[in-house]
C-alpha positions in Angstrom: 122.3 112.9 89.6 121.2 109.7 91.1 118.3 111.9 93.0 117.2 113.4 89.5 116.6 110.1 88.3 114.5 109.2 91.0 112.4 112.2 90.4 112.0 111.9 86.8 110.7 108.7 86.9 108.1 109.0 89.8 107.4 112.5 87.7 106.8 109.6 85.0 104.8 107.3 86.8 102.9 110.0 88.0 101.8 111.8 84.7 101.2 108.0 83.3 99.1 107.1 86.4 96.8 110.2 85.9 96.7 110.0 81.9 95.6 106.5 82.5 93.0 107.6 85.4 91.1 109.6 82.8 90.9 107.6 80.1 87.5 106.7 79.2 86.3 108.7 82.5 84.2 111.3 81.6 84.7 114.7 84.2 81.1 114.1 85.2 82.2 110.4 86.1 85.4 111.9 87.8 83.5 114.2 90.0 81.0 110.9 91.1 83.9 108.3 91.7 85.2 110.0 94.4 88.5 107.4 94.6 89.6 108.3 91.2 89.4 112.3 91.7 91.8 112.0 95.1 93.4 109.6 93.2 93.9 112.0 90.1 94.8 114.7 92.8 97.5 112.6 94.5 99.3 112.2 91.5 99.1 116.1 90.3 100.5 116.4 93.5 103.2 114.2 93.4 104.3 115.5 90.2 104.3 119.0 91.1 106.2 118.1 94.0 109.0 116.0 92.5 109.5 118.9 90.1 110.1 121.4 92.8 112.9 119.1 93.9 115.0 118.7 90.6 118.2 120.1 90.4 118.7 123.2 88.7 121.0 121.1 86.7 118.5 119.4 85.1 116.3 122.5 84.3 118.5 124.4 83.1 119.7 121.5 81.0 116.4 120.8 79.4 114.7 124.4 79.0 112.2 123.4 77.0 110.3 121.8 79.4 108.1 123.6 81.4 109.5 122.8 85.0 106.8 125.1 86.7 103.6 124.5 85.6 103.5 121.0 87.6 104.7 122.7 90.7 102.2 125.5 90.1 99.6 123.1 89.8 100.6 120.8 92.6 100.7 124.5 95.0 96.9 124.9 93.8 95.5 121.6 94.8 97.2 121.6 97.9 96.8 125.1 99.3 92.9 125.1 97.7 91.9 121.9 97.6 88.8 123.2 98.1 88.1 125.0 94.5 89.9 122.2 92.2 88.2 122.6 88.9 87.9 118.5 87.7 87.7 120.4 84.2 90.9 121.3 84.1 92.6 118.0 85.6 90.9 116.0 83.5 91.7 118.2 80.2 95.7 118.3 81.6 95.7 114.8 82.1 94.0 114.0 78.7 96.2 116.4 77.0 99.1 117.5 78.7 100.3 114.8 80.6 101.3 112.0 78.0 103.5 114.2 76.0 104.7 115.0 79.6 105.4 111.6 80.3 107.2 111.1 76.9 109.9 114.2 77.4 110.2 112.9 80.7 111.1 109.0 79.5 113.5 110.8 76.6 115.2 113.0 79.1 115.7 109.6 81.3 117.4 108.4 78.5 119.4 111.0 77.5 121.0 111.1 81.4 121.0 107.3 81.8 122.8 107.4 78.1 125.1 110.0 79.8 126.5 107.9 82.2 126.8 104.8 80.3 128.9 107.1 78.2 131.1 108.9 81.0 131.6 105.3 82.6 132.6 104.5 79.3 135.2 107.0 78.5 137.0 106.7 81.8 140.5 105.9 81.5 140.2 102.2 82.0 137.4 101.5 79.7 138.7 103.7 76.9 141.1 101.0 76.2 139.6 98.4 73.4 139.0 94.8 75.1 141.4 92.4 74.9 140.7 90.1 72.3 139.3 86.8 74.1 141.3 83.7 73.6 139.6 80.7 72.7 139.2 78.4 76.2 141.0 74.8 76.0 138.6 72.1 77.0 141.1 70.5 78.6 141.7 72.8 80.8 139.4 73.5 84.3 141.4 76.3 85.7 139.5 78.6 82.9 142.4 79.7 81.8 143.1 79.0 77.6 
C-alpha cells in the first residue's frame, strides 16, 4: 500500500507539473521553448510510468479511472519520441490532466482515510480514551 501511495502522488505532481507547464503557453510557444516541451514530456512520462506500476489493487479498486491511457501515452513518447504531436500534449495537459490530478488527490484521501480508519479500529484503539484527570500543580512527577 505504502508503494501506491508513492505512486499516486508523483502521478499527482506529475499531471499538476504539466497542467501548470501549459498554462498560458501557446503550442506554437511549446514547440519554440524547447525546455518546456522535454519538460512537458518528462512528466507524461513519469505519469505513464508510475501508472504502469500500481497495484492491481488499486485499479481494480477505483475502475473509473482510466489506468491505461497514461501508460499508453508514456509508451508513445518514449518508443517515438520522434513523431510527438505538441497538439495533443498540450490539449491533454490543458484538459485532461487537472481533473486527473483531482481523482488522483481524492483517491489519496480515500486510502490515507483508510488507514487512519483500520489503525483506528484495531483492538487497542477501539477502546474509548480514558477520561484525563485533571494534573495537580503540586505535583512534578506528572502524575494527578
Amino acid at each position: 500500500m505504502q508503494r501506491d501511495l508513492l505512486l499516486l502522488g508523483e502521478m499527482t505532481g506529475a499531471a499538476e507539473r504539466a497542467s501548470e507547464l501549459v498554462t498560458g503557453i501557446t503550442v506554437q510557444a511549446l514547440q519554440a521553448d524547447r525546455l518546456h516541451g522535454e519538460s512537458l514530456l518528462w512528466n507524461f512520462t513519469v505519469l505513464g510510468e508510475a501508472a504502469t506500476q500500481l497495484s492491481d489493487d488499486i485499479t481494480e479498486r477505483f475502475p473509473a479511472i482510466p489506468w491505461q491511457q497514461p501508460a499508453r501515452l508514456r509508451n508513445r513518447i518514449v518508443h517515438g519520441y520522434w513523431s510527438i504531436d505538441l497538439d495533443i500534449l498540450h490539449t491533454t495537459a490543458t484538459d485532461q490532466l487537472p481533473t486527473f490530478a483531482r481523482d488522483f488527490r481524492q483517491i489519496l484521501d480515500t486510502l490515507t482515510a483508510g488507514e487512519h480508519t483500520a489503525t483506528a479500529l484495531t483492538p487497542d484503539a477501539a477502546a474509548p480514551p480514558a477520561p484525563e484527570q485533571p494534573q495537580d500543580p503540586a505535583r512534578s512527577d506528572g502524575e494527578g
